[in-house]
N, C-alpha and C positions, 0 to 999 in steps of 0.2 A: 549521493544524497545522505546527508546525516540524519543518524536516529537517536529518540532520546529515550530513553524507558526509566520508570520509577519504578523501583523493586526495593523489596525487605533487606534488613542488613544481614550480615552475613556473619561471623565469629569475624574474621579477616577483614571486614569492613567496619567493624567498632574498632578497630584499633587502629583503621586507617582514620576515622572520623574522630577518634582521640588526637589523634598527632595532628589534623585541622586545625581545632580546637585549642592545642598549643599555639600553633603557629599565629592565632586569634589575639593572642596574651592572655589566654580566660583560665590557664592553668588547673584543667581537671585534672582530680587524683588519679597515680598511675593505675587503678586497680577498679575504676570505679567503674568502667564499663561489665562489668560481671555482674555486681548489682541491679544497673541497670538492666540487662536483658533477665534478668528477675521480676521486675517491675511490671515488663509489658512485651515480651518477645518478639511482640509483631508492633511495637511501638517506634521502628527507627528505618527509616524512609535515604535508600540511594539513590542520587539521579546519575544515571550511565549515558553518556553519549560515545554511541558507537562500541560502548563493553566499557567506556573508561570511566569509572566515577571522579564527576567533578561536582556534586552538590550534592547534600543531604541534610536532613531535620530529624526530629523527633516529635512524635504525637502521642505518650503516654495516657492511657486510658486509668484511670483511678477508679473502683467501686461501679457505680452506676451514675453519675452524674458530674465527673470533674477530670478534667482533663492537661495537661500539659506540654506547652508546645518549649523546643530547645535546639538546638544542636544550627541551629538555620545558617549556615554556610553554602556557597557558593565559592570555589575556587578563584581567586583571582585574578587569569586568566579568563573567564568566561562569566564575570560578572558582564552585566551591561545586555544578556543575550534571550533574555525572558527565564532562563532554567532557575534563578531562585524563584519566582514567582508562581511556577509550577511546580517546586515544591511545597511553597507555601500554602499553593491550595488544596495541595492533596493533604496536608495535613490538617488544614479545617476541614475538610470532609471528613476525617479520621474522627475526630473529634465533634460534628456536627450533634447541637442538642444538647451538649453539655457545656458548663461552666468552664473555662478555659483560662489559666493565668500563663503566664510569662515572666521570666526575668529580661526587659529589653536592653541592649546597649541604646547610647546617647544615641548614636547615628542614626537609630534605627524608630526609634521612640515616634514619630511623626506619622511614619508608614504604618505602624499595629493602629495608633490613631482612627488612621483611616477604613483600619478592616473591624473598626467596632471595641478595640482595647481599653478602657480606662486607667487612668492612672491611678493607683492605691499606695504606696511609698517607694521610695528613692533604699536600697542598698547599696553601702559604701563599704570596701573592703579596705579594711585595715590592716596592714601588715606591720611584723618586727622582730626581736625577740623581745618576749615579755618582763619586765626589769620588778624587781620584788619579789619577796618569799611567799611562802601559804604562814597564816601564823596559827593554823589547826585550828581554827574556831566551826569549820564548815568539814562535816565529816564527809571525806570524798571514798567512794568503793570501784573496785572493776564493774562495770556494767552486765557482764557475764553472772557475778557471783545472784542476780537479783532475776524471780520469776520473770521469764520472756513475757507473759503476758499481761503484769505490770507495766515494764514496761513499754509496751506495746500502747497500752492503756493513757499511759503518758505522754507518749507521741499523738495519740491519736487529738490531743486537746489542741493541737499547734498545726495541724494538716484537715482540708477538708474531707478526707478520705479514709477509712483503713489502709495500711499498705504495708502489711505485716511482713509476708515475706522479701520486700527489699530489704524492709529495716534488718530482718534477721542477718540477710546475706551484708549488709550494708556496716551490720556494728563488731562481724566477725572473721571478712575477707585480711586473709596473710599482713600484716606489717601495720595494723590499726591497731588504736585503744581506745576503747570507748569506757568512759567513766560514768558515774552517779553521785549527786548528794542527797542524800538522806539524814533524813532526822524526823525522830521517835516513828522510826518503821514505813515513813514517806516521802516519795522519790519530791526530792526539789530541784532536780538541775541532772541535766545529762548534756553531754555532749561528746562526740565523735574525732578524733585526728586520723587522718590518711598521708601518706607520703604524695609528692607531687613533684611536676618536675622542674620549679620555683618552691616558695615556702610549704611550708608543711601545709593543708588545708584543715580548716576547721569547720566543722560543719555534721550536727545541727548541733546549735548552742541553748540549749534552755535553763532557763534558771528562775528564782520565785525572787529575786534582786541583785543590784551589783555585787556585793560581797561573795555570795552563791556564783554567781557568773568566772568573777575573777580566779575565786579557788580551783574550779572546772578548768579557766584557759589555764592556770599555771603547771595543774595538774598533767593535763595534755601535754603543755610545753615540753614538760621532764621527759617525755619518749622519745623527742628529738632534740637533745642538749644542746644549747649552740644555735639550732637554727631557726631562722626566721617561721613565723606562720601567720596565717592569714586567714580572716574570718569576714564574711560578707555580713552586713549588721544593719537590719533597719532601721533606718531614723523615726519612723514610726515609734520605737521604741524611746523615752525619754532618756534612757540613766547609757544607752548603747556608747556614745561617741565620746561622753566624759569620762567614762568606765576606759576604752578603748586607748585614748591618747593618755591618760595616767599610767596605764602602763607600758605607755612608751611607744604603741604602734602608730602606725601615719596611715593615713588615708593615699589609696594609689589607684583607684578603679570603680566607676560607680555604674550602675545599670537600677531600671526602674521596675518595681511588682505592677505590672496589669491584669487586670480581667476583663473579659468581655462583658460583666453583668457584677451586681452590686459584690465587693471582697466579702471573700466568708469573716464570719464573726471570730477572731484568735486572740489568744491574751498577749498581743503585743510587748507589752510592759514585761513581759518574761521570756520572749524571742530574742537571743541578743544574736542570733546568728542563722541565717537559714543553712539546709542541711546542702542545696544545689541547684546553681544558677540552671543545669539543665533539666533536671527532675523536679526541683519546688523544696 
């Protein structure tokens, strides 16, 4: 008789449920799981049948009222056999009482539907290298050189949550650059590049307009010369997809933002990039 058990992930089980997650095409950064288990430690859910993990999710607890659900794989093999479903449910229970978003794939989108999701906007990742210079009009910094709790502060306007110590771990783990624009002493644009193992990822993208946005991606672009990167960008935002194909990236992967209950209120029009399809 087969057994199935859900238990917490393990160090050696984020980096098994990172290599899923490739194998998905969803291309998380190579490093992001450290962050992650900063986030919420007891937020990432293994289904073992018989000692073997073949499914798991994520149920990130935020603050006191917002939550995020991710990671929702089932091996391929053993789809079809009720164990995503049972993960799924243990992770609304994780989460039970709080506001809860998602980034869904296409596939998937019908089934959150039906467990109460909403739809709030469509993310479209754009990949490329980026074609055009910065022509200095938009002064860009290391993100480093600027008080953490600044920008902390700045984040905070673009997430329903605080969520300070992922951000910290999140804008300073080994082989990332994360930038700032600034002007006259106030942050207008931050955004983060991580290595990954497809395009570079970008993510979070903030900015106060396209000009601001573009100076940040090109800015980033430069740590990886040459290669492609890829930023998931809401169409929510109006200026995101014209901004995007100017310079030069295509569209290759789209997934949808739900929540269970009305989207928190964000300045859209200054998101050009969320920070993670499986964190928010």
């Amino acid at each position: 008789m087969t057994t199935f058990e859900i238990t917490g992930a393990s160090a050696a089980d984020m980096e098994l449920i990172r290599g899923w997650a490739d194998e998905e095409g969803w291309n998380p950064g190579d490093s992001d799981r450290f962050a992650f288990a900063v986030a919420d430690p007891e937020g990432f859910l293994v289904g073992r049948l018989d000692g073997e993990p073949v499914a798991c999710v994520s149920a990130v607890r935020y603050g006191a009222g917002f939550g995020f659900i991710g990671f929702y794989i089932a091996r391929p093999a053993h789809r079809g056999q009720g164990y995503g479903i049972r993960m799924w449910d243990a992770a609304m229970r994780r989460l039970d009482g709080r506001l809860i978003g998602l980034d869904g794939v296409v596939a998937q989108q019908d089934n959150y539907r039906k467990s109460g999701f909403r739809h709030a906007w469509n993310n479209m990742r754009y990949e490329g290298v980026p074609r055009g210079g910065d022509d200095g009009r938009v002064e860009i910094v290391d993100a480093a050189s600027l008080p953490f709790a600044a920008l902390a502060a700045y984040d905070r306007r673009f997430f329903p949550e605080p969520r300070d110590a992922f951000l910290s771990a999140w804008t300073a783990l080994p082989g990332r650059t994360a930038l700032a624009a600034v002007r006259d002493g106030h942050i207008e644009g931050f955004g983060v590049i991580r290595p990954s193992s497809a395009a570079h990822r970008i993510g979070p993208l903030y900015a106060a307009g396209p000009e601001v946005a573009a100076a940040l991606l090109r800015g980033l672009a430069r740590s990886a010369p040459g290669s492609a990167v890829a930023v998931d960008a809401p169409d929510a935002n109006p200026h995101a997809a014209g901004l995007f194909e100017a310079l030069g990236l295509e569209p290759t992967f789209e997934t949808a933002r739900m929540y269970t209950g009305p989207a928190p209120e964000l300045p859209l029009a200054e998101l050009f990039g969320v920070t993670s399809l499986e964190l928010g």
